[in-house]
Legacy VTK file of the C-alpha trace (Angstrom):
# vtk DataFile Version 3.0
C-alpha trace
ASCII
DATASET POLYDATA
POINTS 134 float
0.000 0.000 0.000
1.208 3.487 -0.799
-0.172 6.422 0.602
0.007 9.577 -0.847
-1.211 12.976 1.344
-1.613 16.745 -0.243
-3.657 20.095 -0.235
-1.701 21.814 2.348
-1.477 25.302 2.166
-1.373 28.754 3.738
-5.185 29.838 4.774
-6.520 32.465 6.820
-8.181 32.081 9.985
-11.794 30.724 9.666
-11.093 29.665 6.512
-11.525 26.175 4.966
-9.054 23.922 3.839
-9.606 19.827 2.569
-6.488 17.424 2.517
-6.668 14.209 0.377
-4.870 10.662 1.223
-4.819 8.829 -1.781
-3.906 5.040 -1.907
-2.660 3.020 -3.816
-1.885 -0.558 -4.334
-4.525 -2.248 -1.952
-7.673 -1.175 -1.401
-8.515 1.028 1.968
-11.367 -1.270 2.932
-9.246 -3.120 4.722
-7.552 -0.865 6.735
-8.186 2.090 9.006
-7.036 5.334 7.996
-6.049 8.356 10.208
-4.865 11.888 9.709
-2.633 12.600 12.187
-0.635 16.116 12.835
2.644 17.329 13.884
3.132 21.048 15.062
6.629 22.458 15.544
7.370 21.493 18.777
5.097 19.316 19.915
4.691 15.574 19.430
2.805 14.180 16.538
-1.057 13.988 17.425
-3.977 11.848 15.969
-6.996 13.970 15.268
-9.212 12.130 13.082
-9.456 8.263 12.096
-11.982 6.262 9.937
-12.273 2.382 9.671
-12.535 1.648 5.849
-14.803 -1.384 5.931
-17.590 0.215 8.000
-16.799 4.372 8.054
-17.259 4.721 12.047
-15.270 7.611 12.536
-13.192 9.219 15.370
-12.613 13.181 16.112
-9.915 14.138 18.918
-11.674 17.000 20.816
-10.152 19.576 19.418
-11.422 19.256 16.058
-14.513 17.757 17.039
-17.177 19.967 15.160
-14.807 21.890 12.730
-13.115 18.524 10.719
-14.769 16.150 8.562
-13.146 12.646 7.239
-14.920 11.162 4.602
-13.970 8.020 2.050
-14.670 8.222 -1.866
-14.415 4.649 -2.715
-14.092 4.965 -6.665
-10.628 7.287 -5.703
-9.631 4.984 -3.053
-9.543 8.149 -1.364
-9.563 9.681 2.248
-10.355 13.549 2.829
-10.029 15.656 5.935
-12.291 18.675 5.565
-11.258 21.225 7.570
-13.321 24.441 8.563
-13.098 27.247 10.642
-9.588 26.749 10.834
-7.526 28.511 13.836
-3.723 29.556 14.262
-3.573 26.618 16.659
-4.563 23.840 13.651
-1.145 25.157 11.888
1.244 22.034 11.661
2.020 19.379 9.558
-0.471 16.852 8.622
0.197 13.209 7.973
-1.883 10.556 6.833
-1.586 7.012 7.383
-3.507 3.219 6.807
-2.895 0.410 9.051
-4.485 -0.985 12.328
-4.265 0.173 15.697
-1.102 -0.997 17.923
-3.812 -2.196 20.701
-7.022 -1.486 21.268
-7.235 -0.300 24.994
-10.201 -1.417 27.216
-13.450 0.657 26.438
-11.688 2.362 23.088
-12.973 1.695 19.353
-10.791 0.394 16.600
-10.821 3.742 15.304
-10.210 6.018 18.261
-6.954 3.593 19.320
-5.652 3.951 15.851
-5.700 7.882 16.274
-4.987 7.384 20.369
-2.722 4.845 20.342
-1.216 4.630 16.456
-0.743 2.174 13.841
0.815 -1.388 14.108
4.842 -1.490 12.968
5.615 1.223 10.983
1.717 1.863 9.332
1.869 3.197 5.422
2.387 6.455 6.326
2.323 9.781 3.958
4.828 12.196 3.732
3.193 14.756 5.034
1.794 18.301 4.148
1.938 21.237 5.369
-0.919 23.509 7.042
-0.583 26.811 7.834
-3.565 28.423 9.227
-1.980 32.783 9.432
-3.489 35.971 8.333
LINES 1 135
134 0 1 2 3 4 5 6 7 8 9 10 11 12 13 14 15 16 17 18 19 20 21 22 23 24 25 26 27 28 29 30 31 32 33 34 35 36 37 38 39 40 41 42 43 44 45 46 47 48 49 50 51 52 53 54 55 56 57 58 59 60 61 62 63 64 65 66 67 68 69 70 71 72 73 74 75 76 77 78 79 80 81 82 83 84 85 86 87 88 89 90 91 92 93 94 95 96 97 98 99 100 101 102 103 104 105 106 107 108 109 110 111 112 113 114 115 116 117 118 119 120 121 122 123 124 125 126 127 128 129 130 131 132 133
């Protein structure tokens, strides 16, 4: 599997912003898929995850309301739509397939892949860059 992530950009605050993971070589039903971030500084984050076979999705709090990860399944595709972005959301964004590490008592599949992180290395992209300034 190869995983391909894009649309970063400079935006202004409040504005909108959508990245696309695009796979190839295997098809993302069979994995979950999770857009994690990485600010300058601080460690890398997972803020949004979405199991491929069944779509149940995860939001870490601080996107909750403002993000939305969706699947196109002709473009073996993953989007984050981001809205209302803020200063804070600047970082770099990854986006990677795999299955969760572990799944911790009381956690879904898909909020331990974005809590925990991928099994072995995950198919990981190489990243793109968000920049939320006015």
């Amino acid at each position: 599997l190869h995983i391909v992530d894009s649309g970063g950009g400079l935006v202004q605050p409040g504005g909108p912003l959508r990245l696309p993971c695009v796979a190839s070589g295997d098809h993302l039903d069979y994995y979950v898929i999770g857009w994690f971030r990485q600010a300058s500084g601080k460690e890398r984050e997972g803020i949004s995850c979405i199991n491929g076979s069944d779509e149940t999705r995860y939001y870490e709090d601080a996107v909750k309301g403002r993000f939305t990860i969706s699947r196109e399944y002709a473009k073996n595709t993953v989007y984050l739509q981001m809205n209302s972005l803020k200063p804070d959301d600047s970082a770099v964004y990854y986006c990677v397939a795999g299955r969760p590490d572990r799944i911790p008592p009381g956690m879904t599949l898909v909020q331990a892949m974005c809590t925990v992180g991928p099994r072995g290395n995950g198919h990981w992209g190489h990243g793109t860059q968000v920049t939320v300034s006015s």
